[in-house]
Every structure is written in structure tokens, then in C-alpha cells.
N, C-alpha and C positions, 0 to 999 in steps of 0.2 A: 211175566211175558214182556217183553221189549212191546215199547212203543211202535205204535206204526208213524211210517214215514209221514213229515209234513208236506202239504201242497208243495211249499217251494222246492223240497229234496225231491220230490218225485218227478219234477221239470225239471228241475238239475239233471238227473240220473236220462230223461227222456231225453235232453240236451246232446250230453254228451254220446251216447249210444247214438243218435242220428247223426252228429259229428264225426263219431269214428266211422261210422256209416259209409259216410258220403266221402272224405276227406281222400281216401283213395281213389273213388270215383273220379273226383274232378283233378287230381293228380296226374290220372291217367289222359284224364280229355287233354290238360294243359301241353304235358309232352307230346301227346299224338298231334294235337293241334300246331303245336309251334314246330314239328316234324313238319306237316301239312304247306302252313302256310312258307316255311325256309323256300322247303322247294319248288311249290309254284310261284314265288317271287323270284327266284333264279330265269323260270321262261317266259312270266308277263311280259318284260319290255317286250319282248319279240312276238308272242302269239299275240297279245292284245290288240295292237296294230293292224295288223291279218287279217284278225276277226273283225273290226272294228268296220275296216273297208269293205268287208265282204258283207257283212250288216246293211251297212250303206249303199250296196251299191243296188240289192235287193231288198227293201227291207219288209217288204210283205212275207217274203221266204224266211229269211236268213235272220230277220231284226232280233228275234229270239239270242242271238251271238253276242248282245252289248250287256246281255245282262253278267253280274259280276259274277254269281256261283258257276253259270258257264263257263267264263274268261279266265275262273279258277282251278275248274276240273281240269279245263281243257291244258293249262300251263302246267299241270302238276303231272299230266301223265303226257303231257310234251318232255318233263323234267325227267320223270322213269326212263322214258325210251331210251335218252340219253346216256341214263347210267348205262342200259340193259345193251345197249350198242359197245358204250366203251366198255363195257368188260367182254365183250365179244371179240373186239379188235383187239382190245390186252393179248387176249389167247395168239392173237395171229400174227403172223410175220409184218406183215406192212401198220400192223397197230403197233407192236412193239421200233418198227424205225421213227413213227411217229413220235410214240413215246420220248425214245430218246431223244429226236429234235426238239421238241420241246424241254426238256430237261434241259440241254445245251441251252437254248436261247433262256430258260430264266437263271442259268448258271451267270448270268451277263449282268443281270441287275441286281445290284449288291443286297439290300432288304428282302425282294423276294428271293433270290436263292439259298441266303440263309434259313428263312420259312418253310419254304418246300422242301430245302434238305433233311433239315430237322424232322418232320412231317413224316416226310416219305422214311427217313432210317428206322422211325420208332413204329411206323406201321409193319416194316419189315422184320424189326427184333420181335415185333409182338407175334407175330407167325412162327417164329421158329424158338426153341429150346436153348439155352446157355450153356452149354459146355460144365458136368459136374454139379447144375445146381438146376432146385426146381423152378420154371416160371413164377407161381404163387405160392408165397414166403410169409410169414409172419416175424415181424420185429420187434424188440423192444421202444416202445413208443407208444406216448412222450415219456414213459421210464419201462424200467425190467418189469415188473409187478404189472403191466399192460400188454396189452399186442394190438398190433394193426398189421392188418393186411396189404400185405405191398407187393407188385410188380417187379421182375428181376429184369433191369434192361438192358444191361450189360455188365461181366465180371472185368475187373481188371485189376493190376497189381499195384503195389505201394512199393516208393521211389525208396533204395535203397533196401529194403530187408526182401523183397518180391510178396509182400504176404498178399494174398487175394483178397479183394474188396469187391463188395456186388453195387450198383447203382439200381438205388431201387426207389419204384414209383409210388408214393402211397396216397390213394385217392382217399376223395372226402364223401360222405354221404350227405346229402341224396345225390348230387351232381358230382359224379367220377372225373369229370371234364377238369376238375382242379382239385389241388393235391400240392404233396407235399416229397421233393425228391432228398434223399438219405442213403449213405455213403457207410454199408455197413460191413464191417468182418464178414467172411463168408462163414466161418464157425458160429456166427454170433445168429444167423439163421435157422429160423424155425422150418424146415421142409412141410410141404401140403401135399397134396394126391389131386387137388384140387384144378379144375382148366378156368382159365381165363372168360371164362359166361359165367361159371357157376361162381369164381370169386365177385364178380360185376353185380349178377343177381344179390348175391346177400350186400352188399355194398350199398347198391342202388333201393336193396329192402329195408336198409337200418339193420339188418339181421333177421330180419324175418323169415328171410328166404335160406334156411343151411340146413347141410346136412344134418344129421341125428348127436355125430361126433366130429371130434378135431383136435389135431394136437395140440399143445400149448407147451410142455416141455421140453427142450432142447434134451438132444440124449447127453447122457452122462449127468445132466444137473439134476436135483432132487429138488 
């Protein structure tokens, strides 16, 4: 019969098991949290203020206002409303001249309008399909014998012979926010079934998050 575990292995083993435990836990608070805190620091300067004076000016009623978890709810779904507005005026006709005014005035200063352009074009290819290829792609990378998963975000041709090359995005795990962009044969493409949440989810999972199956071989190669 094997030995049983010693004291220290069996704290090892409880270690790690509450480690993997938790590890996702506080994973999830970290992003929710720094989600949280982005956007109610977007409307502090402004609601802080507001409330501050309004505290003051009653503060048997109202003094409740200077404390900070209020000053935080209140700036974070000050910061919602705002999205949940502009995407209302998006829809509408006087949001979209807006829109455009605004695009024109930061087309004016040279830093930001390269930012924003940038920004806005790749939010736009990420919505729509590429012509002949799938959005999520598999590459060889960092050699053949590997795959990662990449982004197609635009096709375009090679100067002189016309062959097709896709530009494609290939994020890092756990944070998709950076990555690695790759300049590949369009033949050289591994095609997916796959939509742009469910490559992000396995992404953002390490793999955790995938389907059952998935390609890996390019047709025709053995």
C-alpha cells in the first residue's frame, strides 16, 4: 500500500485547491472592479461637485452625498446614462450630424485624429465580414507546428504579383487589449465557424472556454 500523504503534502494539496479556488474569483472582481471604478472616474469631476454643494448646503438632509460609495454609484450610473444616451442619438439623425461634427473638429488635431481614426476604423471592420475570408482565423504562430488565434482586419494585395494578404490581429491572453499584428497569405489561413465573443471568451480563458472541436489543418495539407 502506498504511503499516506505527509502533513506538509496534504497543506500543499489544500493550498493549491483553494488557490485554484479563488484565483478566478478575485480575477473576476479585479476586471469588474477596474470596469467600475474607469467609469465612475469619467463623471466624478462633475457629479462630485454637485453633490458636494448640495450636501452643504443641507447637510442634515442631504450630508449623506459627501460620502464616497455614494459619490461613486452616483458618477458610475451618471457615466451609463451617458453611454445609454449616446447610443440613442447614434440611432438618430441629429446624433449622427453631431457625430460627424465632431469627427471633423478632431480630424483638426494631428495626435488625436490619428487615435480616433484608428479606433473608430477597427471598431467598424470588427462589425462587419472581409470579403472571401473568415473574421476568426487561425495562423501559424510563432511557427507552423502552432496556431493562434487571430482577428482578420482587413485583406489586401501584394505590390506587383496582386496575391491576397489578410492583416490580422492576434491577441494575447488574458488581456486581448494587446497583441501581436501579422501580415499573412490568405491561403496560409486556417478558416473558423467561430464569432468574435466566442474567440475572445477562449482567449480571455486561456482556453478554458472552447468549443468541443476546431480545426487545425489547412485543407489540402496532411
Amino acid at each position: 500500500m502506498p504511503a499516506p500523504p505527509s502533513t506538509g503534502q496534504r497543506l500543499q494539496r489544500l493550498f493549491l485547491t483553494g488557490l485554484l479556488t479563488l484565483l478566478p474569483i478575485w480575477l473576476t472582481w479585479v476586471v469588474v472592479k477596474f470596469v467600475f471604478v474607469l467609469l465612475s472616474d469619467i463623471s466624478r469631476p462633475l457629479i462630485g461637485p454637485v453633490l458636494h454643494n448640495i450636501a452643504t448646503g443641507q447637510p442634515q438632509r442631504w450630508g449623506w452625498l459627501n460620502d464616497s460609495w455614494v459619490q461613486t454609484a452616483l458618477a458610475l450610473l451618471a457615466t451609463l446614462v451617458v453611454i445609454l444616451l449616446s447610443g440613442w442619438m447614434a440611432r438618430r439623425v441629429v446624433g449622427q450630424r453631431l457625430l460627424r461634427w465632431f469627427e471633423a473638429l478632431v480630424g483638426r488635431i494631428p495626435l488625436a485624429s490619428t487615435v480616433y481614426g484608428s479606433a473608430r476604423k477597427l471598431l467598424d471592420i470588427l462589425q462587419t465580414q472581409p470579403d472571401g475570408t473568415q473574421r476568426v482565423v487561425l495562423i501559424d504562430f510563432p511557427h507552423r507546428d502552432m496556431k493562434s488565434v487571430g482577428l482578420v482586419t482587413r485583406v489586401i494585395r501584394e505590390e506587383g504579383t496582386g496575391r491576397e494578404l489578410a492583416a490580422v490581429y492576434v491577441p494575447t491572453t488574458p488581456n486581448p487589449t494587446s497583441g501581436y499584428l501579422e501580415i499573412v497569405p490568405v491561403e496560409l489561413l486556417t478558416p473558423t465557424d467561430w464569432t468574435v465573443d466566442q474567440a475572445m471568451s477562449f482567449i480571455i480563458s486561456g482556453g478554458a472556454v472552447s468549443p468541443e472541436s476546431m480545426p487545425f489543418t489547412r485543407a489540402g495539407e496532411r
